[in-house]
N, C-alpha and C positions, 0 to 999 in steps of 0.2 A: 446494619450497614454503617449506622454512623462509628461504632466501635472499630468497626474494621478499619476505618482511615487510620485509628490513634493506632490501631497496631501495627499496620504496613506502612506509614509513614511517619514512627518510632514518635509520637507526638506525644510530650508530656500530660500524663492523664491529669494534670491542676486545669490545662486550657476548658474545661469545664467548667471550672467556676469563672471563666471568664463571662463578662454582660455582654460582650459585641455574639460572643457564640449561641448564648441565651437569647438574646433577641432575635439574630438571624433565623433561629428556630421556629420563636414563636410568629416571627412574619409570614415566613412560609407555611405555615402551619394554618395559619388564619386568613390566607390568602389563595384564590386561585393564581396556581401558578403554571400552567398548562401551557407545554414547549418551550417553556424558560432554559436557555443554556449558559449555564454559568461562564463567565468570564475563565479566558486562558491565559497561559504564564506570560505572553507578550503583554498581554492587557489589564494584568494585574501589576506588574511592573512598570507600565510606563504611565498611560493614561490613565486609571483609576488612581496610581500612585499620586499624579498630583491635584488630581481633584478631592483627592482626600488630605492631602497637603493646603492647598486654599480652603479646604472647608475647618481644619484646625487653623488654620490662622485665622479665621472668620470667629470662632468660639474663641480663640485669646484676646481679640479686643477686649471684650469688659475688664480683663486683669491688666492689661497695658492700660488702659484710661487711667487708673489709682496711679501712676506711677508717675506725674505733675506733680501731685499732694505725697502720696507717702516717699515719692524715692525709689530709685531699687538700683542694690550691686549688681557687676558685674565680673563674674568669678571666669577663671580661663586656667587649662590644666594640659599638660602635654600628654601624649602616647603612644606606643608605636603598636600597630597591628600586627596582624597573621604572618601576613606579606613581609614583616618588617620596613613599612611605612609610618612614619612620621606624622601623626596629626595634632591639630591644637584644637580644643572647642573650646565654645564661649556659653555661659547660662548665666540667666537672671534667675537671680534669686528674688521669688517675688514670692508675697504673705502667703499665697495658697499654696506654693512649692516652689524647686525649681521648674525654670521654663529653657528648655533649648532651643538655643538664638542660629549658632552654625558652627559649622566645623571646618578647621582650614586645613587644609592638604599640605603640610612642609616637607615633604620629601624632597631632598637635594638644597634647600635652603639652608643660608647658615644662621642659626638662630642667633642674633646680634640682636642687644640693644632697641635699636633703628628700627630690624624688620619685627619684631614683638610691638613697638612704640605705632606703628603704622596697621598693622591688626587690629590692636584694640581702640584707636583712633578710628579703624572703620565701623567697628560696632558700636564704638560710643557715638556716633553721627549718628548711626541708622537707628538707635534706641534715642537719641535725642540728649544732646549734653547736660541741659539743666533739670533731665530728671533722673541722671546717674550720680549717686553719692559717695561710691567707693569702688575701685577696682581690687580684687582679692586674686593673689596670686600666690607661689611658694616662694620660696628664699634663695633661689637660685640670683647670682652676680645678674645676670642678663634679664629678666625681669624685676629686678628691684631698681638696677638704672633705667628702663622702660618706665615703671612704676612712676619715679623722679619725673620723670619725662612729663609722662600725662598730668601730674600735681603743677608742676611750671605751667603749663599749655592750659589748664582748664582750673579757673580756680574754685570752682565749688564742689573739684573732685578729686580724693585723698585716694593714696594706693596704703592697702594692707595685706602684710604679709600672713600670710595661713597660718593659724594660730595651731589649728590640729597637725599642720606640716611644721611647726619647728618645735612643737610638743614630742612629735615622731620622733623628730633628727634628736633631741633629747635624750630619749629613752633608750635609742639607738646605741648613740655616742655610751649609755650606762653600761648596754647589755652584749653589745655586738661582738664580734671572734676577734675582731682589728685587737680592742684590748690587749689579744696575744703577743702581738707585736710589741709589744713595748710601750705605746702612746700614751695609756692608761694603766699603768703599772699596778697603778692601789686599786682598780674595780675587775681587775684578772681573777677574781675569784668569782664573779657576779658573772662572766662569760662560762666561767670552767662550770657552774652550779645550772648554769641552762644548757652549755652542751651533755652535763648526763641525764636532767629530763629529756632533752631531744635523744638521747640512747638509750634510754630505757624504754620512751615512748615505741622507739623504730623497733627495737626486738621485739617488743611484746606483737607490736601491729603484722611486724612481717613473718612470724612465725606462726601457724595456726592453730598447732595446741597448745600456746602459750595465749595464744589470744583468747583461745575457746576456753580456757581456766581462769580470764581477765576477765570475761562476759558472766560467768558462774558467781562469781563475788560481788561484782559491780553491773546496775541497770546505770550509772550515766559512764558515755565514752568517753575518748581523747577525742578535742578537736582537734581537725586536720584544719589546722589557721593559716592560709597562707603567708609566705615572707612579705607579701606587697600590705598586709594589710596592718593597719597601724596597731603600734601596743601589741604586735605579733609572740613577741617573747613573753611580755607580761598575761596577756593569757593565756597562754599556753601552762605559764607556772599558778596560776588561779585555780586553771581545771585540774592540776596536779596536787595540790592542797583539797582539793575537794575527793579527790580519788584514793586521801592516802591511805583511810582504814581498811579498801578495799584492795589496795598494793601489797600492805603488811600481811594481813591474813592471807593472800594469795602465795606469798613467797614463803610463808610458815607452814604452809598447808602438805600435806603426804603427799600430793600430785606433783607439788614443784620439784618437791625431790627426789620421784619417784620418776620425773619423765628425764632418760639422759640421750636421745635420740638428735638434739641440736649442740651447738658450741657452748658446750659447758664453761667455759673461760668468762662467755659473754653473760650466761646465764646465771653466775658468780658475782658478777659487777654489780649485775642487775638486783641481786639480792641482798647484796651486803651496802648497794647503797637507797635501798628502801628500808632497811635496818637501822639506818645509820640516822639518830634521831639531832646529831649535829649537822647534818646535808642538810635537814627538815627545815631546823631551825634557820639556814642562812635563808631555804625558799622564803621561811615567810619574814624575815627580815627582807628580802626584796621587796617581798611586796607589799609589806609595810610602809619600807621609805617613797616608793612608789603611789601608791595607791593615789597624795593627791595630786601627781600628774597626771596619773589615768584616770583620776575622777572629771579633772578640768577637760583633759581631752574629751570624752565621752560628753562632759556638757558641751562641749565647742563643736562637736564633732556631728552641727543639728544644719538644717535650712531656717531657724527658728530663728525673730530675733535675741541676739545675747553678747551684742558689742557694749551695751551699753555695761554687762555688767564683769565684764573680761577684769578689767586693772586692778577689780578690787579682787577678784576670784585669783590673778597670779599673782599678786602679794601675800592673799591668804597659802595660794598652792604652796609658795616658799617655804612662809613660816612653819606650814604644818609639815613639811621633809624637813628643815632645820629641829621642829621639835622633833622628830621621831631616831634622825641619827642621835641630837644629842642625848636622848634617852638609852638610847642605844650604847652610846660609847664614851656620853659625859663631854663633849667638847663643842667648845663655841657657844657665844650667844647669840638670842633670838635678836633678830630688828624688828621693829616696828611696823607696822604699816604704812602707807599714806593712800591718802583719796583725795579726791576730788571733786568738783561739784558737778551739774550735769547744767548745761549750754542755758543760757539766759532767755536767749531766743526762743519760742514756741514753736514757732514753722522749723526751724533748724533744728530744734531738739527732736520735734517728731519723724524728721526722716531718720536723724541720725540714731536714736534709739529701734528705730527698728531695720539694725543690719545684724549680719550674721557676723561670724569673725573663720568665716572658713570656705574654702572653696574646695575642701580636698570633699569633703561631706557628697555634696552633689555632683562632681566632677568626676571623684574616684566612680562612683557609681553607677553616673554616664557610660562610662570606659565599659561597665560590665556588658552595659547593654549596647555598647557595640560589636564586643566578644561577643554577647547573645547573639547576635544581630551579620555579625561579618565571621565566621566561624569556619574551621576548613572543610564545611561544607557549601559552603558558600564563599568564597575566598575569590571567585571570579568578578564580585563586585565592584563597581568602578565606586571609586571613592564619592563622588555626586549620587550616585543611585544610594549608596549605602549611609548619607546625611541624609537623605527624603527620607527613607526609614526608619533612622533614628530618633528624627523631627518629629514625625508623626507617632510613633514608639512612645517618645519620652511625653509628649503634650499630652495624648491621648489619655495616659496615667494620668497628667497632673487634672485634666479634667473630668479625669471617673472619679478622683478624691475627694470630690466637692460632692458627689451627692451622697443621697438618702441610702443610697443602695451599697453604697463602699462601707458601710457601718454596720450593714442588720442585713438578712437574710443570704440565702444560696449565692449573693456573689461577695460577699462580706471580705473585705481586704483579698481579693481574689490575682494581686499582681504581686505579692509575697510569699514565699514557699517554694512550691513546685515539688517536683521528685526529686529533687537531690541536697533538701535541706538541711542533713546532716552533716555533708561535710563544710557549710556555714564560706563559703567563697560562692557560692553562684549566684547566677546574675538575678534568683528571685529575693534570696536574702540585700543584697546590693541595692536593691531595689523599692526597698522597703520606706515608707516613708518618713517613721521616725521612732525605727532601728539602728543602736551604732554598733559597739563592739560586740560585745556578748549578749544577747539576752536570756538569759535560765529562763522566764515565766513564756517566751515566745517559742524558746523549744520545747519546750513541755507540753503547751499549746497542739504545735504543729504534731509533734509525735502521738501523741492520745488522738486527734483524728486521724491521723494513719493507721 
């Protein structure tokens, strides 16, 4: 009977390893429970919604108490939903994890300066000003002068821009199709070298005897990386270098030659630019000169604290792309580094050492689990019922991570995975709590227990 729910109500078989399902079980189980009638959709949505709503905010005081003494940011991230509505949420970033504070509704707003400036001025009230130390935002015009805004207005509190968000726009600005245009003249070969990974990738995936000859050679796949997710290009070309011994022999093999049943033209491209060991070469020249933005991203890219050690890590990030072109092409010299000391003050050192330098980290990830959460199957959701959810959704995580249980046995990291781990975008990978881009040893993990 219980099976039967996960199949007639298409419910991902991981909800197993969840502890709330676990226990539910064992309650009933060790309980009379004679003419109990479970609660129905009115009552599961309104009134137990927020009594379970009060009772997570009841379990987040002990983490709000620290936050006099240690500090805690406050990160904010835009989005638009299903509906194509506009929303803004706000999290604290606090030592145990994120915590989700709220989420504001802008539809039909004009996102100015002002109305950002007066948002986060609400949540810094209700968090309490003198134990907020940074507001974390992206680099958008209108939050940066909000930013300004709140640094004037509160002086014990500095705005910082997303380190992981202009690491993005970075890598972006390297690798993106604009290049074509003209704007980046000299890196048009770094766009032309990822659009034939992305065509090589699409034939092979969308053909099926081409795929099923690509599975014959190769046990690891192509990730299907979404464009929203950061370093989207850069790994995509990672897993492409990892795939190539199994690309070459594919295309050399008697079957690829032997199968002429699709567009031979494409099928042509495809081989002669897997052959082609000067393509190879520029892959891994990208990612080469790359690597230590994507390294820094990936450390930035945490709820962890690592502000304190950002300036010295993008000095280092520079010098080591300056060394790797100049080796590369012979031009320019290196500079120097510099640093700097860490705050004199003990009380101000120790909040300020422990912030994050990102808000895209816990924000982007929010975002999933309101996709999880507001999805077109649910799409009827009024924007208020669908923040109770999320509130409750996101805390509920941050307080199963603290125990015994999130570590060792049957529910052991049981809010990461799901059914659809491989294609590395859904909301259980997203959700993960200190997973960023890629991880090889976590899908390797996942796959062997599947």
């Amino acid at each position: 009977m219980i099976a039967r729910i996960f199949y007639t109500g298409g419910i991902p078989f991981n909800l197993a390893r969840n502890p709330n399902y676990r226990a539910y079980y064992n309650f009933v189980a060790n309980h009379g429970m004679g003419g109990y009638v479970p609660p129905g959709t009115n009552k599961l949505r309104t009134t137990l919604l927020q009594q379970e709503k009060a009772n997570v905010e009841r379990h987040l005081e002990p983490i709000k108490s620290t936050w006099p003494t240690k500090g805690v940011p406050i990160a904010a991230d835009g989005w638009t939903d299903t509906q194509k509505r506009s929303l803004l949420n706000f999290i604290a970033v606090t030592e145990s994890g994120p915590m989700f504070l709220k989420c504001e509704n802008t539809e039909g707003q004009a996102k100015t300066k002002d109305y950002i400036t007066d948002l986060l001025i609400d949540v810094i009230e209700k968090v309490g000003p003198k134990n907020v130390v940074q507001v974390i935002t992206d680099n958008a015009a209108n939050c940066k002068a909000a930013g300004l805004i709140i640094e004037s207005k509160y002086n014990n509190i500095f705005w910082t821009p997303c380190v992981v968000h202009t690491l993005n726009l970075a890598l972006k600005n390297i690798c993106a199709a604009k290049n074509d245009e003209g704007e980046n003249p000299e890196l048009k070969w770094i766009s032309d070298v990822a659009g034939d990974a992305l065509q090589i990738k699409n034939y092979i995936m969308n053909h099926g005897m081409r795929l099923s000859m690509f599975n014959s050679f190769s046990k690891l796949k192509f990730l299907a990386i979404a464009d929203t997710r950061f370093a989207s290009v850069i790994v995509m070309l990672r897993r492409f270098l990892l795939l190539k011994e199994s690309l070459v022999q594919m295309v050399i093999s008697d079957k690829w030659r032997a199968y002429r049943e699709d567009d031979q033209e494409k099928a042509n491209f495809v081989r002669q630019k897997i052959l082609d060991e000067i393509w190879w070469d520029q892959v891994k020249y990208i990612i080469d000169f790359t690597d230590p933005i994507y390294s820094m991203l990936r450390a930035a890219d945490t709820d962890k604290p690592c502000l304190h050690l950002i300036y010295e890590m993008w000095d280092s990030m520079i010098e080591k792309v300056k060394g790797v072109i100049f080796r590369k092409e012979g031009t320019g010299p290196l500079d120097e580094s510099e640093f700097f000391n860490d705050p004199e003050l003990k009380e101000l050192a120790f909040k300020l050492l422990g912030q994050p330098a990102s808000s895209s980290s816990c924000c982007e990830r929010n975002w999933s689990t309101y996709s999880f959460i507001r999805n077109l199957r649910r799409n009827k959701l009024t924007p208020e019922r669908a923040e109770d959810l999320v509130f409750v959704h996101n805390n509920l995580r941050l307080l199963s991570r603290s125990s015994d249980e999130y570590l060792t046995g049957p529910s052991q990291m049981w809010d990461i995975g799901g059914d659809g781990f491989e294609i590395f975008d859904g909301v259980g990978i997203l959700q993960a709590a200190n997973l960023t881009l890629d991880e090889p040893e976590f899908e390797v993990m996942i796959a062997g227990d599947d």
